[in-house]
C-alpha positions, -999 to 999 in steps of 0.1 A, spaced: 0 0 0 30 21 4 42 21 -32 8 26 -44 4 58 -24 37 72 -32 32 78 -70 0 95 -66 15 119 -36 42 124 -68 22 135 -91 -4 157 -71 26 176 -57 43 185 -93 4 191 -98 6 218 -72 46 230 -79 26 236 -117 -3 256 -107 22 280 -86 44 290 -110 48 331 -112 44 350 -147 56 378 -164 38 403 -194 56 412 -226 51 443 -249 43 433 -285 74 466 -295 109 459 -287 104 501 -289 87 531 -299 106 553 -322 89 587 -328 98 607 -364 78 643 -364 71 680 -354 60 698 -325 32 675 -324 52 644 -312 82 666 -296 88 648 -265 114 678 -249 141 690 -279 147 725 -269 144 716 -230 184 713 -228 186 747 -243 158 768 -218 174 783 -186 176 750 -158 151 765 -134 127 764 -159 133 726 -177 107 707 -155 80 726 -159 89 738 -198 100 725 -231 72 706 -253 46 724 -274 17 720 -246 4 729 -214 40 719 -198 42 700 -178 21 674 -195 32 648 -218 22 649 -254 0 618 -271 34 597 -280 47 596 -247 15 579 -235 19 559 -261 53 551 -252 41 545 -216 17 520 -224 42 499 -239 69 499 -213 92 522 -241 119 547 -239 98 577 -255 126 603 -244 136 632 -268 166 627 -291 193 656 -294 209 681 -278 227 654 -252 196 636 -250 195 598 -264 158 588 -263 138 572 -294 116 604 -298 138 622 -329 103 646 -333 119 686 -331 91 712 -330 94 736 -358 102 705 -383 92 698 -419 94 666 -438 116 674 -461 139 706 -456 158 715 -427 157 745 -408 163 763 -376 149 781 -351 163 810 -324 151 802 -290 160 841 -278 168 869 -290 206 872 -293 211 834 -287 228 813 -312 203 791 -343 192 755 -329 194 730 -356 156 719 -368 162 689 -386 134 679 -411 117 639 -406 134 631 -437 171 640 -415 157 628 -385 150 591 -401 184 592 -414 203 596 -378 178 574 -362 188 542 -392 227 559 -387 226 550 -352 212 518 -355 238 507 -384 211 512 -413 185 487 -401 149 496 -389 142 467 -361 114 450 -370 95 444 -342 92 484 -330 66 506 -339 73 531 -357 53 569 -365 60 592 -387 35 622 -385 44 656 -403 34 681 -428 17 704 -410 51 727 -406 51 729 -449 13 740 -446 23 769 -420 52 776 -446 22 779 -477 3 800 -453 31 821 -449 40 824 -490 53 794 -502 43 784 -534 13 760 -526 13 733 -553 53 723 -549 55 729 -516 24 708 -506 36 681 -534 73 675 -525 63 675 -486 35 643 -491 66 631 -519 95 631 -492 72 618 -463 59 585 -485 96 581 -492 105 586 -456 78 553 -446 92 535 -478 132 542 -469 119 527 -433 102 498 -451 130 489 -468 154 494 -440 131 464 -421 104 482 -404 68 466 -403 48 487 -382 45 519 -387 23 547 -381 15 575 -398 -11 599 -382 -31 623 -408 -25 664 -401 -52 678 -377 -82 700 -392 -61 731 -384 -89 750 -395 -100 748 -361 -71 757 -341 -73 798 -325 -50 809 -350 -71 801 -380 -100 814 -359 -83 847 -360 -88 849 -399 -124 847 -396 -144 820 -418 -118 820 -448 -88 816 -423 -107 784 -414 -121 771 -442 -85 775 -464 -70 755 -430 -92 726 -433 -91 725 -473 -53 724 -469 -52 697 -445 -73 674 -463 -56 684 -494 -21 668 -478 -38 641 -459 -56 628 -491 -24 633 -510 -2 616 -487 -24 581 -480 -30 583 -520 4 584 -525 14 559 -496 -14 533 -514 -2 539 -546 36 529 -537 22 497 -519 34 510 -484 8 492 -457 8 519 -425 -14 521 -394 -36 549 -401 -41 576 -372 -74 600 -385 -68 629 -360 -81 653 -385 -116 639 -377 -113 632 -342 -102 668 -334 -138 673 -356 -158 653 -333 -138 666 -297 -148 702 -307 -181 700 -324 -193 684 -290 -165 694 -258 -188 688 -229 -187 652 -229 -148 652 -234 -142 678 -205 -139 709 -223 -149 745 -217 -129 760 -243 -119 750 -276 -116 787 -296 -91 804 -273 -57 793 -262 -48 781 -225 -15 794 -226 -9 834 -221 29 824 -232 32 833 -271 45 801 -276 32 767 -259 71 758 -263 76 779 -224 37 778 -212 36 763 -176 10 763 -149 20 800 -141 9 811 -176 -25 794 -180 -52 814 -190 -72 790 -159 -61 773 -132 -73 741 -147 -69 752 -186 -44 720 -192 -76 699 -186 -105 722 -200 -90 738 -227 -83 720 -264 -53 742 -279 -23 756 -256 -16 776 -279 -27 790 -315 -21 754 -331 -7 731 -305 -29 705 -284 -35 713 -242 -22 677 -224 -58 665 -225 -61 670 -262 -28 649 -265 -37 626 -234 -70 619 -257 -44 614 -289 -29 588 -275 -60 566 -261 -72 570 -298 -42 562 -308 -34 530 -287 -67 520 -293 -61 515 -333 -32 495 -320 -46 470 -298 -82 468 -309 -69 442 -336 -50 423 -310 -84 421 -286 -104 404 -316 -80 373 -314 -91 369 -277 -124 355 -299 -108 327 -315 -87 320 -292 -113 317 -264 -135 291 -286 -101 269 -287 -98 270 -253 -132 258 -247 -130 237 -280 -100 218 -261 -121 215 -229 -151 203 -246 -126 171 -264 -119 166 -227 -146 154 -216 -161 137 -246 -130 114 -242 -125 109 -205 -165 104 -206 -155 64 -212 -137 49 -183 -124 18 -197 -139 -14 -212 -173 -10 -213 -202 -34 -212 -219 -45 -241 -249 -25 -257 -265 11 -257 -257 35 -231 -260 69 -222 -237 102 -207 -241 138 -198 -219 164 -185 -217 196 -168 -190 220 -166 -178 249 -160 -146 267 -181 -129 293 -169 -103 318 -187 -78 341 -169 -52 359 -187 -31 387 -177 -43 387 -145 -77 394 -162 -57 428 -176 -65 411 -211 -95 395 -201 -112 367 -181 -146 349 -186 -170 323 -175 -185 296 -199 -203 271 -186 -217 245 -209 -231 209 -211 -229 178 -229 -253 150 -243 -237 121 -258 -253 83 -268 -229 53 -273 -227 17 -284 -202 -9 -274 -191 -45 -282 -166 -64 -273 -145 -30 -262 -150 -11 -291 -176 21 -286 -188 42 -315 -217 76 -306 -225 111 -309 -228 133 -290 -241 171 -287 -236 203 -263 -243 242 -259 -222 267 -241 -222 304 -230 -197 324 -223 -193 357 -206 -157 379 -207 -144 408 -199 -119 427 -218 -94 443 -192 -93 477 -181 -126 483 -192 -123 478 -228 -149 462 -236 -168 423 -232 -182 396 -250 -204 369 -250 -197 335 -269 -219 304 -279 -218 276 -288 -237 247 -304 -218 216 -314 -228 184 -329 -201 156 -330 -190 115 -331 -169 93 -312 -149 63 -314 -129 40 -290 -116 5 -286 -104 0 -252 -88 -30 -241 -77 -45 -200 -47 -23 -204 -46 -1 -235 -66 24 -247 -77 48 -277 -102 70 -285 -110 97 -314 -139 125 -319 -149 144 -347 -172 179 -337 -181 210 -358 -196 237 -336 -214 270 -347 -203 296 -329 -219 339 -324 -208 363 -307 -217 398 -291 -191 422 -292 -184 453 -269 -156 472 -275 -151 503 -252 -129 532 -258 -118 560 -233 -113 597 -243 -104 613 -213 -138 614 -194 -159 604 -224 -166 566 -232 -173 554 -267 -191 522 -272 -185 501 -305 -205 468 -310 -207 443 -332 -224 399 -337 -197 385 -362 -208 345 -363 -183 319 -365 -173 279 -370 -151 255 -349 -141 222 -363 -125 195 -340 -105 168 -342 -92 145 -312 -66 114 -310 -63 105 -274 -44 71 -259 -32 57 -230 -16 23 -212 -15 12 -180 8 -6 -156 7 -27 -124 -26 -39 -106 -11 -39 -67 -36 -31 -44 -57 -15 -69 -33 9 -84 -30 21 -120 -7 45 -137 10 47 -169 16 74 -203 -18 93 -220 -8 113 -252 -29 131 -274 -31 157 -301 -66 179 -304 -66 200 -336 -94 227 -342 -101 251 -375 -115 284 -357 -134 309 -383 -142 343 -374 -167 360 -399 -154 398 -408 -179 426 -393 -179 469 -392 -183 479 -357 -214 499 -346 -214 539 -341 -190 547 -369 -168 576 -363 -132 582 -362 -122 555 -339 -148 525 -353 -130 499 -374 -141 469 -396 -124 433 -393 -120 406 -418 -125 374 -419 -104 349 -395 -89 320 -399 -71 305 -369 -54 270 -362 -46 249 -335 -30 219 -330 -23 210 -293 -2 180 -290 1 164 -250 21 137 -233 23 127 -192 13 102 -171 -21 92 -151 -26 72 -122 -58 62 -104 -71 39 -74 -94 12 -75 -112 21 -39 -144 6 -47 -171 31 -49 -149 58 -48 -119 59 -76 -96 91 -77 -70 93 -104 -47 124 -115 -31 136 -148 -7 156 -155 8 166 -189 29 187 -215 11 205 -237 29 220 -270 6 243 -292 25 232 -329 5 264 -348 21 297 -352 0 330 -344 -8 355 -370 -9 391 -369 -40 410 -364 -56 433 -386 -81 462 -389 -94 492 -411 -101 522 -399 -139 535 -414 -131 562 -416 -105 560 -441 -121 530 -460 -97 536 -487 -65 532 -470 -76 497 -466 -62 470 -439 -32 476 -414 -15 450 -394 -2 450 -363 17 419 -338 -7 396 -326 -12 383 -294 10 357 -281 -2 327 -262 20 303 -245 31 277 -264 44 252 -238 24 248 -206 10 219 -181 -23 206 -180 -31 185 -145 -64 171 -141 -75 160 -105 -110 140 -101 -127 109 -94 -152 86 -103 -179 73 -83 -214 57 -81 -238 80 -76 -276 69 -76 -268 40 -93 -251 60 -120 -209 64 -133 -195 98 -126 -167 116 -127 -163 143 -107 -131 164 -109 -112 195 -119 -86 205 -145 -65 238 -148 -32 245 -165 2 259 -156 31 275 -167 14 296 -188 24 336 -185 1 348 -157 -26 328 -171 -49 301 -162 -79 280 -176 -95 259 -152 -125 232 -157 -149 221 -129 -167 191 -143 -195 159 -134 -199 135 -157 -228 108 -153 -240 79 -174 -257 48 -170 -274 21 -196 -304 18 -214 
């Protein structure tokens, strides 16, 4: 009786080791490299402003705040630090900068020029410094232009400015391209039309801003398509348009006259707002440059182009998940040679999904089972059908989702005094109810969407056993489950400047496990445990998007998200005679998976016609 206890004690207590194992998160960007104007200036000219004033000065906003790419930057776990003047961040943006021609700019009167190096300079130091290579798995933006409109405005001849500006920034994103780069955004110019300094020219002064803006941002993503350049499309120019056609429910008071009594936002600090709380209720700082809860707002719209994408694989890869617990059960449902003739099983259970700590999201599904079989002389052939539900939560309040399922299937087994195998076939129909929330400072948008979907199943599962002392069992399981998840395209509800459409998905899985079981013959009572390695053999993809409202700029890509490949699977139960019926009663979660966890609560019962 010794022996026989001692493997089981084993096994539950690399069971338990399993289930403890810490965790850690990973950003999708190795980094966040920043090529622009004032608009993405992250602290230039701080160096160069007298020191008492550096904290509190030095970005084109309601200083001290931080301007839309260092949230971004944030979010990510990146170095978004200014470049130059003896700084070494990955933000190269320099306020005062246009695409293609350097310039420079005198900070006081009497002080020497600053260098203002154009994007097309400042993507040249960045792929200098980094031996000519763009690394692949940053992201990368690239937002200018609005400089060479201020220069037409002021007398430049409109047509070649306006045209070797879009030329040099499509070539900027292609010499990036070329140089290895895969993600990269590229923002459109604001409606400057509605900053306070085309205010102060009346109607015209407004209406010649916005026509120039659209003019450049309709030349640039034209010209970007035509060259074959794929970029992550930013609309701010219609964004800013729905923030100050309706500024109560962002926050806003103000959105005609600048917060900043500075001439320049470049110096503007809490001792120079037009308010005491104009950083937060005022759009502009100054006559073109965003307050930092315009920019704070940039950036949620911004990271929510980025990782809305990634959230839509949590759909496919939540039906796997339960597709793999649903193959479960319909092959543990047979516990060993069964007696001749017709028969009968149902199961209840409960799945649970955890990942992130529930910061990416977490859910509830439970589901049941119905399944008929036939047996002779240890061989079993049925069907079987189920329904589940599932309710999740996208983290940090991003959203939810609600998943069914309806699956019609067949088994087969042969299962002999020591051997065993078994083998399913199941296609299941699958809809879904999509939320997907987005925060704009106080203001919440609400996107929605029922894309319906398909999961096909396929299960090989085996196992032998050893020794019969005392009633003990144990010996190797392996199996492989493989599943074909579908996702049917859809256009998100409410659409505005921050709805997107999805296409079609296509997702495999194939799940391949080997380990040991062991179980006790105690008579009525009969606990066994499992444990396995689980290797997921498929590759993810990346995700992808469209932004409605630029339909023609057509689908951008971005990393997927990245599920563990290698993890444990422990299963803890037992079976039982209850009312004069079989059951299994037990519990499966897995380990080793990157602050993750699914976990299965289950009973099992059957009996013969």
């Amino acid at each position: 009786m010794l022996l026989s206890k001692r493997p089981i004690r084993s096994l539950m207590a690399v069971a338990i080791a399993l289930a403890a194992m810490p965790a850690m998160a990973q950003s999708p960007y190795t980094k966040t490299v920043f090529i622009g104007d004032s608009l993405s200036d992250a602290g230039y000219f701080r160096p160069l402003l007298p020191a008492s004033v550096q904290p509190v000065t030095g970005q084109f906003t309601t200083n001290p705040g931080w301007v839309w790419a260092e949230h971004v930057a944030h979010y990510y776990g990146t170095n978004g630090a200014a470049h130059g003047n003896g700084q070494n961040g990955d933000n190269y943006a320099i306020g005062g900068a246009r695409v293609g021609v350097d310039t420079s700019q005198i900070l006081a009167p009497g002080a020497p020029a600053v260098p203002v190096y154009s994007l097309k300079t400042q993507t040249a130091q960045y792929l200098a410094a980094n031996g000519g290579k763009a690394d692949p798995n940053a992201l990368y933006s690239v937002w200018g232009g609005a400089n060479d409109l201020f220069a037409i405005q002021a007398g430049a001849p409109l047509v070649a400015t306006l045209t070797n500006a879009v030329r040099d920034q499509v070539g900027i994103v292609g010499t990036l391209k070329a140089a290895g780069a895969e993600y990269i955004v590229v923002p459109t110019i604001p409606d400057v039309g509605l900053t306070p300094g085309a205010r102060a020219g009346g109607p015209a002064g407004m209406a010649a801003g916005t026509a120039l803006a659209k003019a450049y941002n309709d030349a640039l993503f034209g010209g970007l398509k035509a060259a074959g350049l794929q970029v992550i499309p930013v609309d701010t120019f219609h964004i800013l348009q729905e923030i100050v056609a309706n500024p109560a429910e962002y926050g806003f008071v103000n959105v005609t006259s600048p917060a900043c009594t500075t001439a320049s936002s470049l110096t503007c600090n809490p001792t120079s707002y037009a308010t005491p709380n104009a950083a937060n209720s005022y759009v502009f700082a100054d006559g073109v440059h965003p307050t930092t809860a315009t920019h704070q707002m940039l950036g949620e719209y911004t990271l929510s182009i980025l990782e809305a994408p990634r959230n839509q694989q949590i759909l496919t890869h939540s039906a796997q998940t339960i597709g793999r617990s649903r193959a479960d059960q319909v092959s543990w449902h047979v516990d060993g040679r069964p007696a001749d003739g017709l028969s009968w099983w149902g199961n209840l259970r409960g799945d649970m999904q955890r990942y992130a700590h529930a910061d990416l999201y977490d859910g509830m599904a439970p589901a049941g089972l119905f399944g008929v079989d036939w047996a002779r002389d240890g061989m079993v052939v049925g069907g079987f059908a189920g329904y589940g539900r599932m309710d999740a939560d996208f983290g940090h309040n991003k959203g939810d989702f609600t998943q069914s399922d309806t699956t019609l299937g067949l088994f087969a087994g042969w299962y002999g005094d020591r051997a065993w195998v078994n083998g399913q076939l199941s296609y299941s129909w699958l809809d879904y109810d999509v939320t997907r929330k987005l925060q704009l400072g106080p203001a919440t948008r609400i996107h929605k969407g029922s894309p319906e979907g398909s999961n096909l199943t396929a299960a090989l599962n085996a196992g032998y056993e050893f020794g019969t002392e005392g009633g003990f069992r144990h010996g190797p399981v392996a199996a492989v489950i493989w599943q074909k998840v579908k996702l049917d395209g859809y256009t998100e509800s409410n659409p505005s400047a921050s709805a997107l459409g999805y296409a079609d998905q296509d997702t495999d899985s194939t799940v391949g496990r080997v380990g040991w079981q062991a179980r006790f013959d105690g008579g009525n009572v009969k606990p066994y445990i499992q444990v396995t390695y689980d290797h997921e053999f498929e590759d993810g993809k990346q995700a992808s998007a469209w932004l409605q409202s630029m339909p023609d700029v057509g689908m951008y890509k971005v990393p997927g998200l990245e599920f563990d490949k290698d993890y444990a699977t422990a299963v803890l139960g037992a079976r039982l005679n209850l009312w004069g019926l079989s059951s299994n009663i037990g519990m499966s979660t897995t380990s080793m998976q990157k602050r993750a966890r699914d976990v299965s609560l289950f009973a099992s019962f059957g009996g013969s016609f």
